[in-house]
Residue frames as a rotation matrix with the C-alpha (Angstrom) as fourth column:
UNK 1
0.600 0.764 0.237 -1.10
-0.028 -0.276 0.961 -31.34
0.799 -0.583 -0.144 -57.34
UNK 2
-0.222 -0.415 0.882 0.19
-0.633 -0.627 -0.454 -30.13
0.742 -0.659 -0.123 -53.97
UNK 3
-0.474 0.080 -0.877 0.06
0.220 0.975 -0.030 -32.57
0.853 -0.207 -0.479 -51.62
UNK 4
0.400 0.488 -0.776 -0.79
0.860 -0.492 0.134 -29.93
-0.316 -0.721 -0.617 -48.73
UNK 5
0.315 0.044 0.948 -0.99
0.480 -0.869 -0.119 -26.67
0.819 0.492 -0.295 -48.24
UNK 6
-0.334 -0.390 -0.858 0.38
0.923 0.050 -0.382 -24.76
0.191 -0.920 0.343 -45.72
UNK 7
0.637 0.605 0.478 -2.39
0.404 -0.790 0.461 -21.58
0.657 -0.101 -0.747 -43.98
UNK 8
-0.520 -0.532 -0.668 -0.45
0.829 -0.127 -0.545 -18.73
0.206 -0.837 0.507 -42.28
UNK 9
0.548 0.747 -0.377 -2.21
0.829 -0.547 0.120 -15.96
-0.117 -0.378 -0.918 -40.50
UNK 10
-0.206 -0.796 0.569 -1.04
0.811 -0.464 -0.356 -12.56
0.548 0.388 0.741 -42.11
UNK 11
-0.981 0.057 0.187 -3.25
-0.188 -0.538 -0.822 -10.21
0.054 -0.841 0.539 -39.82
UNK 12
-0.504 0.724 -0.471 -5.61
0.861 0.382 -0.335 -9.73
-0.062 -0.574 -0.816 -37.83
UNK 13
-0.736 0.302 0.605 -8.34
0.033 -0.877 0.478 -6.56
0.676 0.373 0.636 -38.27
UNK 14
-0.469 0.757 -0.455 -11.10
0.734 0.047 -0.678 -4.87
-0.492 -0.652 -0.578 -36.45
UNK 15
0.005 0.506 0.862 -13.85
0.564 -0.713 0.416 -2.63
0.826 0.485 -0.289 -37.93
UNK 16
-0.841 0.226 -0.491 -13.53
0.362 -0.438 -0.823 -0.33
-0.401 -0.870 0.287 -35.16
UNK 17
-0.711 0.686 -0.154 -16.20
-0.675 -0.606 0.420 2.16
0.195 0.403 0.894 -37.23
UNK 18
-0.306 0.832 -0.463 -18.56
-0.414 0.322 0.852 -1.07
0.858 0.452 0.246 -38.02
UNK 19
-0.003 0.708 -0.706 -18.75
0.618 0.556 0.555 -2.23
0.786 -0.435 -0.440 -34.65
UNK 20
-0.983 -0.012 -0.184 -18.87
0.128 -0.764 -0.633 0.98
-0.132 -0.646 0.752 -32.65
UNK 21
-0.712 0.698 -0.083 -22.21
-0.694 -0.679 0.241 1.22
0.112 0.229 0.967 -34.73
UNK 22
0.083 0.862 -0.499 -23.71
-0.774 0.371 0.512 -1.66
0.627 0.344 0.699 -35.03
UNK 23
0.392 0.417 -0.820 -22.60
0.490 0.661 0.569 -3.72
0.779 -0.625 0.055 -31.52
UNK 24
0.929 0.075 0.362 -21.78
-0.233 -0.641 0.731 -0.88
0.286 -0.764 -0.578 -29.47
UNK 25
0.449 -0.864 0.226 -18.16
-0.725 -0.501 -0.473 0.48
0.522 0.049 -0.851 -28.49
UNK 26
-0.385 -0.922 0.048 -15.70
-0.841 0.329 -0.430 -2.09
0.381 -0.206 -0.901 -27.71
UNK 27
0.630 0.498 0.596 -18.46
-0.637 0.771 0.029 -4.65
-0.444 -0.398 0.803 -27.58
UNK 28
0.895 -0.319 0.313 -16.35
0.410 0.864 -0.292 -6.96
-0.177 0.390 0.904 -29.62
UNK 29
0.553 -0.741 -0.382 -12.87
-0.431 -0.646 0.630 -7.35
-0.713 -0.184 -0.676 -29.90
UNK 30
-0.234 -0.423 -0.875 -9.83
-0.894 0.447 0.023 -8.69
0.382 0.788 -0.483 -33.23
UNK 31
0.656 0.728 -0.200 -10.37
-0.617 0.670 0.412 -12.40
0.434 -0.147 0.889 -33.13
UNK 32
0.483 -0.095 0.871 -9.36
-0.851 0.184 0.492 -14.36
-0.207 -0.978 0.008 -30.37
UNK 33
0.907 0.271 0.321 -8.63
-0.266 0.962 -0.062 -17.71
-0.325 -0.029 0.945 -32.21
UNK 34
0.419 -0.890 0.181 -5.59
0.819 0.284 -0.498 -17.20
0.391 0.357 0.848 -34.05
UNK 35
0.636 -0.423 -0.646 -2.52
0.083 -0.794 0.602 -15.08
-0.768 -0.437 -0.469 -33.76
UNK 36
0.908 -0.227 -0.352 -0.82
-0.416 -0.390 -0.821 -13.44
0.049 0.892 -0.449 -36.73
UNK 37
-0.104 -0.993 0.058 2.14
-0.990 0.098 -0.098 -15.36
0.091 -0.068 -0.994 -37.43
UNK 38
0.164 0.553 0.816 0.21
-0.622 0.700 -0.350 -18.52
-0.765 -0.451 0.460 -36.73
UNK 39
-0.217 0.097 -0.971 0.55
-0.968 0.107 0.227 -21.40
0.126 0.990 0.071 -39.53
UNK 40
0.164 0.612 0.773 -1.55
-0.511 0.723 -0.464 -24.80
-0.844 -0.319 0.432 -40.28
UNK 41
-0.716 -0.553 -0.426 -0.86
-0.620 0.223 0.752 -27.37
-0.321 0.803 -0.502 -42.31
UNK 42
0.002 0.893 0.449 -3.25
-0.494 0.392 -0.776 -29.38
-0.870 -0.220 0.442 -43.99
UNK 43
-0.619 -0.343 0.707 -4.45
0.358 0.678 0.642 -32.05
-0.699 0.651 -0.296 -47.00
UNK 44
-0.757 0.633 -0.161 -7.47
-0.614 -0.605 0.507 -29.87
0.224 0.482 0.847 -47.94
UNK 45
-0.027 0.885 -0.465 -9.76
-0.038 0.464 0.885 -32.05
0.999 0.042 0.021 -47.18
UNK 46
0.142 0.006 -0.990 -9.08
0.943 0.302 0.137 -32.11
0.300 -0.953 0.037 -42.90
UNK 47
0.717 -0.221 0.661 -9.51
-0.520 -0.802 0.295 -28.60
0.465 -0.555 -0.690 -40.69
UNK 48
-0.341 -0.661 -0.668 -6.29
0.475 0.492 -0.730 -28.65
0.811 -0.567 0.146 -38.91
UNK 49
0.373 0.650 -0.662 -6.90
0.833 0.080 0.547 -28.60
0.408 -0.756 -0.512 -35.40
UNK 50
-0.452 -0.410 -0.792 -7.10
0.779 -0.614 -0.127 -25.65
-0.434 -0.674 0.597 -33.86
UNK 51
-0.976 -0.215 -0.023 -8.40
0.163 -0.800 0.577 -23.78
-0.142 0.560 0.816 -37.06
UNK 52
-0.563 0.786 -0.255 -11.54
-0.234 -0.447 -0.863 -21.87
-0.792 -0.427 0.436 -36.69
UNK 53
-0.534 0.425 0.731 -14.35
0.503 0.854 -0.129 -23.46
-0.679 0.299 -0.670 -38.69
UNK 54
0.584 0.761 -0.284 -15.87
0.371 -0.561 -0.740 -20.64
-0.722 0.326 -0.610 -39.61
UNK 55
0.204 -0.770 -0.605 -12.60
-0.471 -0.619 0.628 -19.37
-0.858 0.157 -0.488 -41.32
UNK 56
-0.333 -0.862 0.382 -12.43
-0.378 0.494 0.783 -22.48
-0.864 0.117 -0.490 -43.43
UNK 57
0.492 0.767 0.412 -15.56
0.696 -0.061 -0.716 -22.35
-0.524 0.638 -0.564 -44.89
UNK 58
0.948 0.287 -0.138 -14.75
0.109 -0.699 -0.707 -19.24
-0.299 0.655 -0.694 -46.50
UNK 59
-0.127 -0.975 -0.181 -10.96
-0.900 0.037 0.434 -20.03
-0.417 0.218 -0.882 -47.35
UNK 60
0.418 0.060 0.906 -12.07
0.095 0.989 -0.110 -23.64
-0.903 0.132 0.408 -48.33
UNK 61
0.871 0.370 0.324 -12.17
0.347 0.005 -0.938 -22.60
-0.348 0.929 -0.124 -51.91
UNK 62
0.637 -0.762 -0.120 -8.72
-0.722 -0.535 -0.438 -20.96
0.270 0.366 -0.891 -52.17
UNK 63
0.552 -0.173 0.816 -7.51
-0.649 0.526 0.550 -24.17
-0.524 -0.833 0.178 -50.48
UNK 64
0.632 0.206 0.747 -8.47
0.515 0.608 -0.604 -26.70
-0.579 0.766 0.278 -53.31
UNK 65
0.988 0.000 -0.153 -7.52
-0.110 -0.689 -0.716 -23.94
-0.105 0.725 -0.681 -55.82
UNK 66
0.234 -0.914 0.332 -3.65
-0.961 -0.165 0.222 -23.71
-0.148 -0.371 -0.917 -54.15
UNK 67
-0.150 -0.146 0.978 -3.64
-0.223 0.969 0.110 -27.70
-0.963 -0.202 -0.177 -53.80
UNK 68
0.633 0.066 0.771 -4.43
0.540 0.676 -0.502 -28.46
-0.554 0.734 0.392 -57.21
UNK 69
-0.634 -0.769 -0.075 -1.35
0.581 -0.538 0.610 -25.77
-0.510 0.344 0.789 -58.48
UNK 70
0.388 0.378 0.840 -3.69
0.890 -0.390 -0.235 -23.34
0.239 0.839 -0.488 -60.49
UNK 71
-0.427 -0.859 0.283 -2.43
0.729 -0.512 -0.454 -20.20
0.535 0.013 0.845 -61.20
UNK 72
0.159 0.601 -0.783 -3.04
0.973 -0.229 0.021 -17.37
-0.167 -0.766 -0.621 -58.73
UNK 73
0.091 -0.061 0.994 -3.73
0.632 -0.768 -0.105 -13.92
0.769 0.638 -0.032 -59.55
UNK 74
0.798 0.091 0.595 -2.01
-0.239 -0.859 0.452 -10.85
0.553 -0.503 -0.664 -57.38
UNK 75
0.910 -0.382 0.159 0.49
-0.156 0.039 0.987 -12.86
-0.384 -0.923 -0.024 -56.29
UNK 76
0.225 -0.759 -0.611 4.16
-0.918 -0.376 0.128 -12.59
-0.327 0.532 -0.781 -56.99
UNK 77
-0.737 -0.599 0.315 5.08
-0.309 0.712 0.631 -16.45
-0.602 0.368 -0.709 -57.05
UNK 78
-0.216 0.655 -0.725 1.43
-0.736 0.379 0.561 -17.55
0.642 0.654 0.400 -58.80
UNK 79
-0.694 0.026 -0.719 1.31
0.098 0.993 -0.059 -20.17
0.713 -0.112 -0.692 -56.41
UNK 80
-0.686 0.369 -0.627 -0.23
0.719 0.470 -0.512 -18.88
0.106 -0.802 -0.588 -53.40
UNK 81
0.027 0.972 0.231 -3.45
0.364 -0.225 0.904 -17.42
0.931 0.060 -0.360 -52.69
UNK 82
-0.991 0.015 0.135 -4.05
-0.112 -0.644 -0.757 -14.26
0.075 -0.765 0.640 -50.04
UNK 83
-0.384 0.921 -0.058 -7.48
0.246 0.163 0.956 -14.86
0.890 0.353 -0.289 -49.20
UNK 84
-0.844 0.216 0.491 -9.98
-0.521 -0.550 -0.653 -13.90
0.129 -0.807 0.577 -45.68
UNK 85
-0.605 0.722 -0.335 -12.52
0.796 0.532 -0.291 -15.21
-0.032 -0.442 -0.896 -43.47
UNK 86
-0.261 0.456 0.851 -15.73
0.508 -0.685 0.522 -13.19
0.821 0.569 -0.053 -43.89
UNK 87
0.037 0.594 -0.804 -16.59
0.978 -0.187 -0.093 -12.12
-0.206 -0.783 -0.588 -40.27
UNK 88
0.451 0.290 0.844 -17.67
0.624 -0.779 -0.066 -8.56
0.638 0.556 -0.533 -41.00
UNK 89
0.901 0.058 0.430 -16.17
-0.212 -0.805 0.554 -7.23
0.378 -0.590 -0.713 -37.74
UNK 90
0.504 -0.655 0.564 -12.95
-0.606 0.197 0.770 -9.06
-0.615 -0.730 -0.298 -37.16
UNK 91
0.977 -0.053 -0.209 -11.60
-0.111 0.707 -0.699 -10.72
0.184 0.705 0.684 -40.38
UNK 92
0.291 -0.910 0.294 -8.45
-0.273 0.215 0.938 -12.36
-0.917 -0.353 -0.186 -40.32
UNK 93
0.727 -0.137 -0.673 -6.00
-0.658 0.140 -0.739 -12.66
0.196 0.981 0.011 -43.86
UNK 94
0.486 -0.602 0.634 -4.60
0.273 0.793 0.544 -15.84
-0.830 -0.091 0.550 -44.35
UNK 95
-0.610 -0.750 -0.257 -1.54
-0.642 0.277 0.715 -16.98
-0.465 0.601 -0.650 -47.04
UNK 96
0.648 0.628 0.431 -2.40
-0.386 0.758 -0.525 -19.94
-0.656 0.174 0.734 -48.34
UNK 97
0.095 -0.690 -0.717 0.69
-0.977 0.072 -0.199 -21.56
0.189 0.720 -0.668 -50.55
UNK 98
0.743 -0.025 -0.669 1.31
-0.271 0.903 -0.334 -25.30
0.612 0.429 0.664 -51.75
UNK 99
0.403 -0.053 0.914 3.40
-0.909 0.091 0.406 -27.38
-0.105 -0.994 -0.011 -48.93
UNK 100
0.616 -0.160 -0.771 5.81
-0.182 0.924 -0.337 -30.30
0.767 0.348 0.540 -49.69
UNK 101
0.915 -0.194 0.353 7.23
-0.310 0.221 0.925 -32.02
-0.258 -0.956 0.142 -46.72
């Protein structure tokens, strides 16, 4: 087991299409919290500060997964784990890879 993990921010997206329609042209903009290139380190079990709560919910699971060494699928080393917060207009794609100080 990985002792941490280490989250970097690979980009950042906007539906431009999904929120022209459904909250109205340039009502919302890519997300504000992180910045591509960004990276957090963590035990899996502690949000590192700064990191958007909502993001971690839905990355929790690829966290654990990475921390306990299982094998990942799509990626070139197996180790780490490409994974996305769900916001439907603004998702953001983390890394996610095992972390040994």
């Amino acid at each position: 087991m990985a002792s941490k993990v280490k989250i970097t921010v690979l980009k950042k997206l906007l539906m431009e299409d999904i929120v022209t329609e459904y909250a109205g042209k340039d009502a919302i903009s890519v997300c504000g919290k992180f910045e591509e290139g960004d990276t957090f380190i963590t035990d899996g079990r502690t949000v590192p500060e700064g990191f958007c709560t909502w993001a971690w919910a839905d990355i929790f699971k690829d966290i654990i997964f990475v921390r306990n060494n299982m094998d990942c699928i799509g990626t070139i080393d197996k180790k780490s784990q490409i994974a996305s917060c769900t916001d439907g207009f603004r998702p953001v794609i983390f890394r996610i890879e095992p972390y040994e100080e």
